[in-house]
C-alpha positions in Angstrom: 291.4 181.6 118.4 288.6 184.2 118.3 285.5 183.6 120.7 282.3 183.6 118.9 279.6 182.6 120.9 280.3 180.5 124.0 281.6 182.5 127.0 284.6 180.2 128.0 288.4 180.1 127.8 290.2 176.9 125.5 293.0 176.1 127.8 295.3 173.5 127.4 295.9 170.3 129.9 297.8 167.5 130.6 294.7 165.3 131.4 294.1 162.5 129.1 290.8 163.2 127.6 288.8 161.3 125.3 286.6 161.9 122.8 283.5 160.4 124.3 284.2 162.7 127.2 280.6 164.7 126.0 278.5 161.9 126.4 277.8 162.4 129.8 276.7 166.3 129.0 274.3 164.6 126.3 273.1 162.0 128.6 272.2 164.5 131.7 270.6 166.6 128.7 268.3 163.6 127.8 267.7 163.4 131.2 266.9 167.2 132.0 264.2 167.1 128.8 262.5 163.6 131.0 262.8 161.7 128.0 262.2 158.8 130.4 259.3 160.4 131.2 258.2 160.2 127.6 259.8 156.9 126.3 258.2 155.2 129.5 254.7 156.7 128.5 254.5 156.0 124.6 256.2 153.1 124.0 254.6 149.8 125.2 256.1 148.1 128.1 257.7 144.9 128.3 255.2 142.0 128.6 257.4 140.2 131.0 257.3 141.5 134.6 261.5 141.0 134.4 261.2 143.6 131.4 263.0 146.8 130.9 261.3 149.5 130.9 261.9 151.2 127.5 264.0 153.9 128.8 266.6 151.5 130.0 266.8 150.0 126.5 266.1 153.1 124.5 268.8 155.0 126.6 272.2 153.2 126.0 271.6 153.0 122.2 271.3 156.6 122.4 274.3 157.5 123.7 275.7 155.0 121.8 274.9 156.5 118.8 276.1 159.6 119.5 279.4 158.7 120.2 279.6 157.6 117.0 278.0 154.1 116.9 281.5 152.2 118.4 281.8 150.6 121.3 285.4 150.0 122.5 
């Protein structure tokens, strides 16, 4: 296969992979850009002192989503 634009080798492995195996790249991403910082900051907090903040909701549906929308 011809490399295009990213500057890495495709080799192959015996490892079981999966195919949610990126969503901890996208999660330390979401991290990296403080979207805590943001979600924290513009959305209301919970009214309860037990609340989450809205990060800790906002961030598992997130990744979630991105992996498709399935949970197994």
């Amino acid at each position: 296969m011809p490399q295009t634009i990213l500057s890495f080798d495709i080799e192959t492995t015996n490892e079981k992979l999966t195919p949610r195996a990126g969503v901890a790249i996208f999660g330390e991403y979401l991290k990296g850009m403080n979207l805590e910082h943001l979600c924290n900051t513009n959305i209301p907090l919970a009214k309860h002192p037990n609340g989450y903040d809205p990060f800790e909701f906002i961030y598992p549906l997130i990744l979630m989503l991105h992996s498709s929308g399935r949970v197994l």
